[in-house]
N, CA, C and O atoms as a Tripos MOL2 file, in Angstrom:
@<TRIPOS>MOLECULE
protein
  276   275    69     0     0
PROTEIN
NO_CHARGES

@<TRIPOS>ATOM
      1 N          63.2120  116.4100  148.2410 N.3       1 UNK1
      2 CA         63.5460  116.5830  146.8440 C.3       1 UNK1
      3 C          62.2910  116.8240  146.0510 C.2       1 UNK1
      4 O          61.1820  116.5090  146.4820 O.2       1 UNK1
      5 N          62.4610  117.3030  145.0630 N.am      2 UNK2
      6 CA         61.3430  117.7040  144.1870 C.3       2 UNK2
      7 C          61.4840  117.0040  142.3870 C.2       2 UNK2
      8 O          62.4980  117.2550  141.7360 O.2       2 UNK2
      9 N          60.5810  116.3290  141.9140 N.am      3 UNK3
     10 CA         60.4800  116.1050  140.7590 C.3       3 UNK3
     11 C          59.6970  116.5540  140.1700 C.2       3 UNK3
     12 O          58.9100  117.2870  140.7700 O.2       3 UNK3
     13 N          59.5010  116.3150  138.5300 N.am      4 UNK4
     14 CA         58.4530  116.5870  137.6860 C.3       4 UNK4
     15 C          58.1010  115.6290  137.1870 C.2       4 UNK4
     16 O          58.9460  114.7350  137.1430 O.2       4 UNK4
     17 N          56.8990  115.3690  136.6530 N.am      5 UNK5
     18 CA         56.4490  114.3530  136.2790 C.3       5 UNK5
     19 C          55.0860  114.4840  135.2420 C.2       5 UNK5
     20 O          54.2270  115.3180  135.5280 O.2       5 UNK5
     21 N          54.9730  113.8630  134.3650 N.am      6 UNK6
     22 CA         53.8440  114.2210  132.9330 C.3       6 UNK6
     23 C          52.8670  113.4170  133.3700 C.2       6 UNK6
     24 O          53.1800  112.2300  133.2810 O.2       6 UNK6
     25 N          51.8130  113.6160  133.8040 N.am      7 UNK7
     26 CA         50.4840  112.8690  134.0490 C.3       7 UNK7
     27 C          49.7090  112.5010  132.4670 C.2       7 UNK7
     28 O          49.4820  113.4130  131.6720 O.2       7 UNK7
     29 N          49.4410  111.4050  132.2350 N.am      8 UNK8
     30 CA         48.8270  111.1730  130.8010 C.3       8 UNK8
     31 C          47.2440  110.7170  130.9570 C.2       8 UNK8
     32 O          47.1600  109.6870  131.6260 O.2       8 UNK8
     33 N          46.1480  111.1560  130.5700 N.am      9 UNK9
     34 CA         45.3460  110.4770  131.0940 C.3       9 UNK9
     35 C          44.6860  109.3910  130.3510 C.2       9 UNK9
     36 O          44.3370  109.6980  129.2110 O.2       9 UNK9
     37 N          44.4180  108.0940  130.7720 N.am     10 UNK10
     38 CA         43.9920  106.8360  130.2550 C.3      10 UNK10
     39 C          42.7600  106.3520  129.9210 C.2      10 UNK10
     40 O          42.8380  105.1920  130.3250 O.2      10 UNK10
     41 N          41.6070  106.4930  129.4170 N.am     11 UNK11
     42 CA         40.4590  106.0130  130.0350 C.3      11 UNK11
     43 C          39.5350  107.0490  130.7690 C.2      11 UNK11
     44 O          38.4030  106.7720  131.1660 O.2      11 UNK11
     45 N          40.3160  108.6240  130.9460 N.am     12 UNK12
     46 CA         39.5010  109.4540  131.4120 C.3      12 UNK12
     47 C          40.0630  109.4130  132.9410 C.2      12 UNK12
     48 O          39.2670  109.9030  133.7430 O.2      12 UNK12
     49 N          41.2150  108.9510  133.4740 N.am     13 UNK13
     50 CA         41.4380  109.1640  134.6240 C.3      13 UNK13
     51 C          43.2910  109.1920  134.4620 C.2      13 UNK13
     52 O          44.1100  108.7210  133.6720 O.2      13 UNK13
     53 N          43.3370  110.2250  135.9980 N.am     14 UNK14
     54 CA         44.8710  110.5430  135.8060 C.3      14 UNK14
     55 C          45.7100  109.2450  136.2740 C.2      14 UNK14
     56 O          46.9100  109.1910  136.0050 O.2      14 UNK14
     57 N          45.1310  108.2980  136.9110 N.am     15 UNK15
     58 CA         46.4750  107.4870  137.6670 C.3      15 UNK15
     59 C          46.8400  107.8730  138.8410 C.2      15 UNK15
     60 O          47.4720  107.1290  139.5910 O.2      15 UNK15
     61 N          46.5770  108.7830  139.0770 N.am     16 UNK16
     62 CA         46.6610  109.0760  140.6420 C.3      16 UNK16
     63 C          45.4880  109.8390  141.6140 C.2      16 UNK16
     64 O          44.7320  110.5880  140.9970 O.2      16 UNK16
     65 N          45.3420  109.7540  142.6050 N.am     17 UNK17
     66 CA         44.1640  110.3120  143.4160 C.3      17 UNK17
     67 C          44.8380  111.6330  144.2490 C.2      17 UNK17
     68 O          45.9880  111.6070  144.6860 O.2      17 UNK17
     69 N          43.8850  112.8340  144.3960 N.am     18 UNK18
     70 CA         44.7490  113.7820  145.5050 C.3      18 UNK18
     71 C          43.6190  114.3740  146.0550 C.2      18 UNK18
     72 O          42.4890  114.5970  145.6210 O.2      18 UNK18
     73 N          44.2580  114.6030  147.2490 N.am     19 UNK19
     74 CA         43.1580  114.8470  148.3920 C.3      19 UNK19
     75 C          43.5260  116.5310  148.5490 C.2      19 UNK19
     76 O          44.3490  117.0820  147.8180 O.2      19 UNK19
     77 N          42.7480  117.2520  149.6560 N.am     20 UNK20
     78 CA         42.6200  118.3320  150.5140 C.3      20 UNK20
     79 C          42.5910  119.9530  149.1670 C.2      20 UNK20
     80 O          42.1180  120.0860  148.0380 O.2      20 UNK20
     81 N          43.2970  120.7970  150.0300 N.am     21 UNK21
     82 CA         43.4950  122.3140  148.7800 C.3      21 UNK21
     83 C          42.2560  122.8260  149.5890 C.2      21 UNK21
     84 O          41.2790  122.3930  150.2000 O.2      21 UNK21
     85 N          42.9070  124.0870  149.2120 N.am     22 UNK22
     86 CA         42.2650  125.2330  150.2350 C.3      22 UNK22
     87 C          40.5180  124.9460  150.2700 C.2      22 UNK22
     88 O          39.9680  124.3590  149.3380 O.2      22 UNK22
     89 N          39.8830  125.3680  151.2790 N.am     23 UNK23
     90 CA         38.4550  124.7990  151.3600 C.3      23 UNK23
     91 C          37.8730  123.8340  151.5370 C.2      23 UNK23
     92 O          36.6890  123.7780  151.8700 O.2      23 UNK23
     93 N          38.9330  122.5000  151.2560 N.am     24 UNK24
     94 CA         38.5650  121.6250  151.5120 C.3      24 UNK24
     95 C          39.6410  121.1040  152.8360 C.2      24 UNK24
     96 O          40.6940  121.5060  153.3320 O.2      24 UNK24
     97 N          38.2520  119.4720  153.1470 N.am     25 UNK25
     98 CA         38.9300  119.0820  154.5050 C.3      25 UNK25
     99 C          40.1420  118.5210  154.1030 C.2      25 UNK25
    100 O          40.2910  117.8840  153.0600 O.2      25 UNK25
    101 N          41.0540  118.7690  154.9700 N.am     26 UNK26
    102 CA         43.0710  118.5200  154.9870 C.3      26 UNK26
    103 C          42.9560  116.9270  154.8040 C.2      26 UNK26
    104 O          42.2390  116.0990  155.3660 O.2      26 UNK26
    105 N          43.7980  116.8290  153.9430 N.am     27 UNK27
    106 CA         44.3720  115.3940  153.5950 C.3      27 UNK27
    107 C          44.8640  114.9910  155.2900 C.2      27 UNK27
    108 O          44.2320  114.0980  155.8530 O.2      27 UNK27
    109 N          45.8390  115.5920  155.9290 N.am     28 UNK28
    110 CA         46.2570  115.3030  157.1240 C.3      28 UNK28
    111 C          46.7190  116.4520  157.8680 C.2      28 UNK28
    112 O          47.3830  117.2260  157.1790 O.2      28 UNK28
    113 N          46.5690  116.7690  159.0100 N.am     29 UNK29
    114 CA         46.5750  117.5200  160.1830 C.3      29 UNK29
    115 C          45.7480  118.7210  159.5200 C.2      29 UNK29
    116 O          44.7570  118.6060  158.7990 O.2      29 UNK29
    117 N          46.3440  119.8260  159.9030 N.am     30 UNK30
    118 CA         45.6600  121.1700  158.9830 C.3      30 UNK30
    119 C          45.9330  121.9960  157.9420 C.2      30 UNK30
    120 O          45.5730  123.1380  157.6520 O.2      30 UNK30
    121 N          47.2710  120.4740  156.9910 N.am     31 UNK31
    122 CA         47.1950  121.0340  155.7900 C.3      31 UNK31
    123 C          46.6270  121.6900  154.9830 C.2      31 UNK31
    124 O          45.8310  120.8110  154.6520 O.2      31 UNK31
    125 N          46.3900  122.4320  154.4370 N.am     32 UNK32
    126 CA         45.6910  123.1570  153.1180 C.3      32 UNK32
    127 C          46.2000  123.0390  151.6630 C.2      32 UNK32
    128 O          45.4710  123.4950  150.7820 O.2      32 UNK32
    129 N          47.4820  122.4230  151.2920 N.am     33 UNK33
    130 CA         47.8460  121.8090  150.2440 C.3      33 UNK33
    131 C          47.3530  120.5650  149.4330 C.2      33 UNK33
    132 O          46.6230  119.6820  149.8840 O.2      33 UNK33
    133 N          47.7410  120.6150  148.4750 N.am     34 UNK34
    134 CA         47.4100  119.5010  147.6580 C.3      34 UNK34
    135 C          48.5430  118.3920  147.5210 C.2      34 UNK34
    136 O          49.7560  118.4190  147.3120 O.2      34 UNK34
    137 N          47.6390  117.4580  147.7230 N.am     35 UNK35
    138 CA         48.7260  116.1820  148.5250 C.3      35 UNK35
    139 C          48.2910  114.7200  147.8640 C.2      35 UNK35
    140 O          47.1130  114.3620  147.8640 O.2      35 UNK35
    141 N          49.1200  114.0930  147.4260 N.am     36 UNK36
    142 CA         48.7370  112.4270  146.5000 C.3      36 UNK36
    143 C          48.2100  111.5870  147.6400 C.2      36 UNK36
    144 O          48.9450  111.1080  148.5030 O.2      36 UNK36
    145 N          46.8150  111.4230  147.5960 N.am     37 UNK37
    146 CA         46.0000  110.4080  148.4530 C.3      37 UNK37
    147 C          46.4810  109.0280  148.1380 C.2      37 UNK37
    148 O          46.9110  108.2700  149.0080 O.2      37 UNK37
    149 N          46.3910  108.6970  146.7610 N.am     38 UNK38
    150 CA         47.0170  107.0740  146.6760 C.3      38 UNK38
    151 C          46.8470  107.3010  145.1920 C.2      38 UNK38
    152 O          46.1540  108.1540  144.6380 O.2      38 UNK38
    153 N          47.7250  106.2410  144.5840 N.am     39 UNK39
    154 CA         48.4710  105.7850  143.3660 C.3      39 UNK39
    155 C          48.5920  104.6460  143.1020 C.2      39 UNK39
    156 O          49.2550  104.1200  143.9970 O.2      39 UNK39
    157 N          48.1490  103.5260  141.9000 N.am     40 UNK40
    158 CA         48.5040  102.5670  141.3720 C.3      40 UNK40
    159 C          49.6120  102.1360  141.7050 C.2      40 UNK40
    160 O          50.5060  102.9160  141.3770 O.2      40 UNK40
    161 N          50.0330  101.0470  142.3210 N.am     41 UNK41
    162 CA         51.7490  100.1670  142.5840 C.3      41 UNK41
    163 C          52.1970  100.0290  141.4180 C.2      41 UNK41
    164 O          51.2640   99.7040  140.6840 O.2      41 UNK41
    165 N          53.3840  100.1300  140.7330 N.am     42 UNK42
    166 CA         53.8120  100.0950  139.6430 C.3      42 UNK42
    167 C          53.2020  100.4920  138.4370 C.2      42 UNK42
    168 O          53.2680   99.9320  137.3430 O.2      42 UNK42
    169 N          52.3750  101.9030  138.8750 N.am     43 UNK43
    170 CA         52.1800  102.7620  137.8150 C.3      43 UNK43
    171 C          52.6950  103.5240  137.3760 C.2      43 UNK43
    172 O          53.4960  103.6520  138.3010 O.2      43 UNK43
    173 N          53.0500  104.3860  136.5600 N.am     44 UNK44
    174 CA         54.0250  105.5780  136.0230 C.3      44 UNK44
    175 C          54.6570  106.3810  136.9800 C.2      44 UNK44
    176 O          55.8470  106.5500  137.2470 O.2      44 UNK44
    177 N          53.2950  106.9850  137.5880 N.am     45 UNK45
    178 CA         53.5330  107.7400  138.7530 C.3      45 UNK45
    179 C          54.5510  106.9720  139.9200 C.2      45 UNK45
    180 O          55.5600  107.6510  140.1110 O.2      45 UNK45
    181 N          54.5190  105.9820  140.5630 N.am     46 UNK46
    182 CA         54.9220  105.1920  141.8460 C.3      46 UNK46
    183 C          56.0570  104.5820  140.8140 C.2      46 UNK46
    184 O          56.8830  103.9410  141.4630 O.2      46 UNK46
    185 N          56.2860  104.5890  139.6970 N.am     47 UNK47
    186 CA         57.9010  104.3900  138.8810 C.3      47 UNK47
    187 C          59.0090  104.9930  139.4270 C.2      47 UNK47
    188 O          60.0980  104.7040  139.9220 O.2      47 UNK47
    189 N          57.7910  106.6740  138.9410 N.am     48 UNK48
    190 CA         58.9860  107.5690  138.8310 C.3      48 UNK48
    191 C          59.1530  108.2720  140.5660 C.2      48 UNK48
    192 O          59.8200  109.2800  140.8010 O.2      48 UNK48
    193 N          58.3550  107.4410  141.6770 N.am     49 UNK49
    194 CA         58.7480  107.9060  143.0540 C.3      49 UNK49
    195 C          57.7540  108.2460  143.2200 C.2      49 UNK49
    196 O          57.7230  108.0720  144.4380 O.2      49 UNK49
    197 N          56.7910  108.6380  142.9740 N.am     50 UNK50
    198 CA         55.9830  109.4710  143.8140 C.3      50 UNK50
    199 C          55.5640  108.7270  144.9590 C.2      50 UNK50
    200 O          55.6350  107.5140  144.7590 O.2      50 UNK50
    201 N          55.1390  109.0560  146.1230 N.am     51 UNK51
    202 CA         54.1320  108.3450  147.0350 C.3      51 UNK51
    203 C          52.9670  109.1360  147.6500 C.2      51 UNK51
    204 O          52.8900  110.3580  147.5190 O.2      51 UNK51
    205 N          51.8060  108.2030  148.5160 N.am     52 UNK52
    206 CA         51.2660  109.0450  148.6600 C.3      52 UNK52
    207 C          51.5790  109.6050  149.9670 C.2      52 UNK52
    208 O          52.4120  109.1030  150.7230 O.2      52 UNK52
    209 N          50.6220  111.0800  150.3280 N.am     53 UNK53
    210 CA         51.4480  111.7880  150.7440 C.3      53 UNK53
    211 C          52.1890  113.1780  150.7340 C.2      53 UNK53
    212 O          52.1700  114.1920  151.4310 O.2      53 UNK53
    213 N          52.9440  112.6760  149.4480 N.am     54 UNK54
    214 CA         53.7370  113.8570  148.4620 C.3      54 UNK54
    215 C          52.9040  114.7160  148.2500 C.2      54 UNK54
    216 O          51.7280  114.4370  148.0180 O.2      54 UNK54
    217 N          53.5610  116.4280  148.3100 N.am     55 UNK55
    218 CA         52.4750  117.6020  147.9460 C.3      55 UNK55
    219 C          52.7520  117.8350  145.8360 C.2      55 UNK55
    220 O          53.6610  117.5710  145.0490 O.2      55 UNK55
    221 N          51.6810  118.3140  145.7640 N.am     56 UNK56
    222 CA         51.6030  118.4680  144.2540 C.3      56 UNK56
    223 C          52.3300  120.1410  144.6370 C.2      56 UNK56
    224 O          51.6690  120.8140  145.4280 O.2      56 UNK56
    225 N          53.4910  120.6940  144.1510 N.am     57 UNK57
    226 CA         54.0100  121.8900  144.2460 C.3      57 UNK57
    227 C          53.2700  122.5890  143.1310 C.2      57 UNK57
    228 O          52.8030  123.6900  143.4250 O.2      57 UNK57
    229 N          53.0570  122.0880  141.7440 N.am     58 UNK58
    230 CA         52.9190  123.1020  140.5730 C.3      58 UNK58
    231 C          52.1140  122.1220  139.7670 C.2      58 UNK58
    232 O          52.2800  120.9030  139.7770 O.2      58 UNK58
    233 N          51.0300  122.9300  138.9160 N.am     59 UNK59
    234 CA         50.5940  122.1400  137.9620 C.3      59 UNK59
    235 C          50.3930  122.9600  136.5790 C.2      59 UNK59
    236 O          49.6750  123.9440  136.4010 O.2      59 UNK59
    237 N          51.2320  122.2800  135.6380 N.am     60 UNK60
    238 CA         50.6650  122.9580  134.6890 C.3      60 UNK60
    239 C          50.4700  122.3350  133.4580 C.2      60 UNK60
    240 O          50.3000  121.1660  133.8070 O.2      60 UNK60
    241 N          50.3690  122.3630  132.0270 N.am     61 UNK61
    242 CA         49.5840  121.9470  130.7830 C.3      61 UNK61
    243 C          50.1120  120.6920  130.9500 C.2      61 UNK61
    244 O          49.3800  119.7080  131.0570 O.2      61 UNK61
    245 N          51.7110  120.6050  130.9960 N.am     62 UNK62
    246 CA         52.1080  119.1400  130.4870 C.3      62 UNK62
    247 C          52.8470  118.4320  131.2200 C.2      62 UNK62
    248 O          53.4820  117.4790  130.7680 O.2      62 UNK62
    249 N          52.8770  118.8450  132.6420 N.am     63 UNK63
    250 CA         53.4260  118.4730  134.0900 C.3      63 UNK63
    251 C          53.0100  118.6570  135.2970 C.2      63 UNK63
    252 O          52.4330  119.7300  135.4730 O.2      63 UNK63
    253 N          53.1250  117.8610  136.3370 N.am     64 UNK64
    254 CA         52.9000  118.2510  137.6960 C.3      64 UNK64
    255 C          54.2730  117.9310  138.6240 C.2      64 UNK64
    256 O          54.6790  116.8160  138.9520 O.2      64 UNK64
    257 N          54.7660  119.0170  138.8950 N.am     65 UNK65
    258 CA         55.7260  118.6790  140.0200 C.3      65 UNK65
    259 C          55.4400  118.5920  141.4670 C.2      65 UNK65
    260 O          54.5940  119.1100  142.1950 O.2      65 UNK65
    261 N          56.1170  118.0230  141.5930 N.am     66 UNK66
    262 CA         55.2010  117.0280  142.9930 C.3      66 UNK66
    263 C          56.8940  116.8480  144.7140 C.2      66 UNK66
    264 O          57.8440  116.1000  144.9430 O.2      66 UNK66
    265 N          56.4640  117.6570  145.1450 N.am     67 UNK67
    266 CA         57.5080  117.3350  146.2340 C.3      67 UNK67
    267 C          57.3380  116.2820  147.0810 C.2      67 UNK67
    268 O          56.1730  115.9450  147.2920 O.2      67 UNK67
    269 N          58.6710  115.3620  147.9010 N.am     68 UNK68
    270 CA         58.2960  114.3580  148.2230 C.3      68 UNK68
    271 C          58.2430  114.9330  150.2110 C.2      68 UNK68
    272 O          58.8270  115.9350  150.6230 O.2      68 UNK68
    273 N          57.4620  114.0450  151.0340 N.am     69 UNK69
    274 CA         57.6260  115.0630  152.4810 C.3      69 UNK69
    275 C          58.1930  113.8270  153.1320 C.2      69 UNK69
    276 O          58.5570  113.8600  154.3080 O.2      69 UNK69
@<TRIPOS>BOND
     1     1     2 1
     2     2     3 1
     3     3     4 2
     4     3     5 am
     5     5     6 1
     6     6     7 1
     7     7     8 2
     8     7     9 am
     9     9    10 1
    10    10    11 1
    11    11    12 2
    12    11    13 am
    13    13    14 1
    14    14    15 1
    15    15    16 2
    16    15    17 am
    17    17    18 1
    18    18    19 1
    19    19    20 2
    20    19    21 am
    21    21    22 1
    22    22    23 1
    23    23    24 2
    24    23    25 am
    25    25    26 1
    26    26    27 1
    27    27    28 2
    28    27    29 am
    29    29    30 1
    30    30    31 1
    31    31    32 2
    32    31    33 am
    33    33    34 1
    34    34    35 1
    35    35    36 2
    36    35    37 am
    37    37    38 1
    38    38    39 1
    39    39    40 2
    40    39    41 am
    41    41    42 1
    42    42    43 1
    43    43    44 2
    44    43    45 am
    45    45    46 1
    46    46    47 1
    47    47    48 2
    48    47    49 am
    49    49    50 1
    50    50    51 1
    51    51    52 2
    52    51    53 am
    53    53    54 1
    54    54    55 1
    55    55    56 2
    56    55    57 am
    57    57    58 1
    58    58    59 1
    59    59    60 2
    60    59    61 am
    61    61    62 1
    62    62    63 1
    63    63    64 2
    64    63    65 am
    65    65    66 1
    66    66    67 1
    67    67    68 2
    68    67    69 am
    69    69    70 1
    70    70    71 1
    71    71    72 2
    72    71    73 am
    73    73    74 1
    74    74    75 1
    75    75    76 2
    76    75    77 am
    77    77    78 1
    78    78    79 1
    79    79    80 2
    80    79    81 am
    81    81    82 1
    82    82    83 1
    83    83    84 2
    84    83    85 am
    85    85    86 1
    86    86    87 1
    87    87    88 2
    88    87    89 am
    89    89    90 1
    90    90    91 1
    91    91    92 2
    92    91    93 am
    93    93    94 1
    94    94    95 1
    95    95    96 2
    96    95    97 am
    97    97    98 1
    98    98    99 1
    99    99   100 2
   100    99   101 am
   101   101   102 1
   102   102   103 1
   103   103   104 2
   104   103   105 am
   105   105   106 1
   106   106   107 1
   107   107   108 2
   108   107   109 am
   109   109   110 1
   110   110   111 1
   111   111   112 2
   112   111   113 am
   113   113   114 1
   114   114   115 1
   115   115   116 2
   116   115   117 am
   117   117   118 1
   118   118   119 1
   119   119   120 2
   120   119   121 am
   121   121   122 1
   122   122   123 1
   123   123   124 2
   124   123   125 am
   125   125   126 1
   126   126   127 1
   127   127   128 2
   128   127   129 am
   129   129   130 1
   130   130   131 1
   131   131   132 2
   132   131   133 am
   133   133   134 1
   134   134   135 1
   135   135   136 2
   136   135   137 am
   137   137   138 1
   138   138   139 1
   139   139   140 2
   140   139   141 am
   141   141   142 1
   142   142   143 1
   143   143   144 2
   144   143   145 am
   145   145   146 1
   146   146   147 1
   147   147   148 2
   148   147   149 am
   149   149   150 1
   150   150   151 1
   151   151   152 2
   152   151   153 am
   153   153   154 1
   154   154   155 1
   155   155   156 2
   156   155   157 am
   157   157   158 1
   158   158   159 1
   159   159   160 2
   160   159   161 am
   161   161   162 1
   162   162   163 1
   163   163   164 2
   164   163   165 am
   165   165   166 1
   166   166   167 1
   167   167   168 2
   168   167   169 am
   169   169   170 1
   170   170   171 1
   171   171   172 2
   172   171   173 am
   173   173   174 1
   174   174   175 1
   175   175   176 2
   176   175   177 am
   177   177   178 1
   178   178   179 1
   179   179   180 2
   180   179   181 am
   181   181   182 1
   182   182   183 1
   183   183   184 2
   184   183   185 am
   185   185   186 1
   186   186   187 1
   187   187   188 2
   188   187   189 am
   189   189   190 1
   190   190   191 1
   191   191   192 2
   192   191   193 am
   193   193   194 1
   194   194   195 1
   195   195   196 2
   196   195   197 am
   197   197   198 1
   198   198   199 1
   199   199   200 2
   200   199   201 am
   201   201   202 1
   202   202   203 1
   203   203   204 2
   204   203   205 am
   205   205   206 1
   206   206   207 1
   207   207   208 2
   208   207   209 am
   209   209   210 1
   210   210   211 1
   211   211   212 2
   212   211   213 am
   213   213   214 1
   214   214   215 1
   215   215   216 2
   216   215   217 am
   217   217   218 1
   218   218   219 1
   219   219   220 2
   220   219   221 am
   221   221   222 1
   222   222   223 1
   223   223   224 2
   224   223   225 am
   225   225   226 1
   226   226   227 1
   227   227   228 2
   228   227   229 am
   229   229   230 1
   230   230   231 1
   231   231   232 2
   232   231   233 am
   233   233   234 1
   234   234   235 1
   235   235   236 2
   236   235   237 am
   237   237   238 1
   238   238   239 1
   239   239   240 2
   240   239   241 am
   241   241   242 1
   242   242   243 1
   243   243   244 2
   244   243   245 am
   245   245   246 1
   246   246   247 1
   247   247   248 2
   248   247   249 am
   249   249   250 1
   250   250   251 1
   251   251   252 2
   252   251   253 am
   253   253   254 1
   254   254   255 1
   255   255   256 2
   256   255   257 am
   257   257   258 1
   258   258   259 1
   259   259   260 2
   260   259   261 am
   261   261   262 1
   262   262   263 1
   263   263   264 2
   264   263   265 am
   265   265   266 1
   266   266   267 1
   267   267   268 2
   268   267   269 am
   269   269   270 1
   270   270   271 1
   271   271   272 2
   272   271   273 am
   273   273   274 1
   274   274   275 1
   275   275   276 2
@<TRIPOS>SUBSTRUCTURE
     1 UNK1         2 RESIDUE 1 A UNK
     2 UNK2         6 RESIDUE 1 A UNK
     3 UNK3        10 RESIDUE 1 A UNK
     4 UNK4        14 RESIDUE 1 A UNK
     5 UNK5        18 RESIDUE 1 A UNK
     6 UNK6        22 RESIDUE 1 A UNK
     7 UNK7        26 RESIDUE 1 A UNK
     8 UNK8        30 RESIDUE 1 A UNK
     9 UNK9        34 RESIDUE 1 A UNK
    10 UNK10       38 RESIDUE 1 A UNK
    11 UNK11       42 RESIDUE 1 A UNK
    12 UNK12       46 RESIDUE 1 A UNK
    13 UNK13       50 RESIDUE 1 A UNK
    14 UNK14       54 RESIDUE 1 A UNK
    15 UNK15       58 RESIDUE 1 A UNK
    16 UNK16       62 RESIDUE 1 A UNK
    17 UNK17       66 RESIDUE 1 A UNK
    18 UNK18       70 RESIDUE 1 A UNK
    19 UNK19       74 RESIDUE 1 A UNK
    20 UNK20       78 RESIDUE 1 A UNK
    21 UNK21       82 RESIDUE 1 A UNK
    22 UNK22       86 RESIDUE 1 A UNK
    23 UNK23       90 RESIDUE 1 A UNK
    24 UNK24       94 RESIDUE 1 A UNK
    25 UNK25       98 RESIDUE 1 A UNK
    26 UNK26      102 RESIDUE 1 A UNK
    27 UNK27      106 RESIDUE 1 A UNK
    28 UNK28      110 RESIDUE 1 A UNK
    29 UNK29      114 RESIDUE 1 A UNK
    30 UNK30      118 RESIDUE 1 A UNK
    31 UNK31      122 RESIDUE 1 A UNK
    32 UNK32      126 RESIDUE 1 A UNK
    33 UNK33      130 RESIDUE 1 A UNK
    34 UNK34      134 RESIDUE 1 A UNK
    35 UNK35      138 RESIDUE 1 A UNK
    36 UNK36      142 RESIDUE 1 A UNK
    37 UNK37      146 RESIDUE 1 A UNK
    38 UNK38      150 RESIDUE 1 A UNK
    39 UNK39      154 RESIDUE 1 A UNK
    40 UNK40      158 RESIDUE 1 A UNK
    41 UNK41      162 RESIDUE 1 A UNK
    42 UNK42      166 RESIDUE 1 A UNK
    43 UNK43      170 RESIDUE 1 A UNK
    44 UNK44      174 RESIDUE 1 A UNK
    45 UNK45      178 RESIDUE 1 A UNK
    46 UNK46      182 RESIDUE 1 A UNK
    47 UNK47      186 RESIDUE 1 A UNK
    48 UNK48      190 RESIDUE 1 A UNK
    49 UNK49      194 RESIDUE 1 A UNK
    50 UNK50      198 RESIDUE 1 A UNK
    51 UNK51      202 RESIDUE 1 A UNK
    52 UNK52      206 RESIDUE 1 A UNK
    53 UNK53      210 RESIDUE 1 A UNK
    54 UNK54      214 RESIDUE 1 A UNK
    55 UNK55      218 RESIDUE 1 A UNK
    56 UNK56      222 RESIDUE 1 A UNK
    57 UNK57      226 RESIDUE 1 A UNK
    58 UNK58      230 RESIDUE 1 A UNK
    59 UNK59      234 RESIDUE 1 A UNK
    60 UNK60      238 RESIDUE 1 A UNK
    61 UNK61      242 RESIDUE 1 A UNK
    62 UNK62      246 RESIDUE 1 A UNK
    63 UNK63      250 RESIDUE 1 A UNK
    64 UNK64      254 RESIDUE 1 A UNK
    65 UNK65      258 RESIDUE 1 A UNK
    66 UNK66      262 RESIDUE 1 A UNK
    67 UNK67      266 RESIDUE 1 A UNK
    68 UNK68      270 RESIDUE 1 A UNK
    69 UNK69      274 RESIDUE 1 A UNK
């Protein structure tokens, strides 16, 4: 399944961490996507589902949709 979700940033940081994307080394196996490394427990993000893991599908001004694998 796929959600959307509004990243707000706090303090200068998003609340969530993401690993790999083209050029860089793969979050896991020989991904090349962008993928949620880890997330606050009962932060906005891990509210509304996310885990880590999950690929970031789309990002744009006032959302990131984020598929779950």
């Amino acid at each position: 399944f796929q959600i959307t979700i509004t990243v707000c940033s706090q303090m200068g940081s998003l609340g969530i961490s993401i690993a790999g994307g083209k050029g860089s080394s793969p979050y896991k196996d020989n991904d090349e996507g962008i993928l949620i490394a880890r997330l606050p427990k009962d932060g906005p993000a891990d509210l509304a589902g996310v885990r880590a893991g999950d690929r970031v599908v789309e990002v744009g001004i006032f959302f990131v949709n984020i598929k779950s694998v």
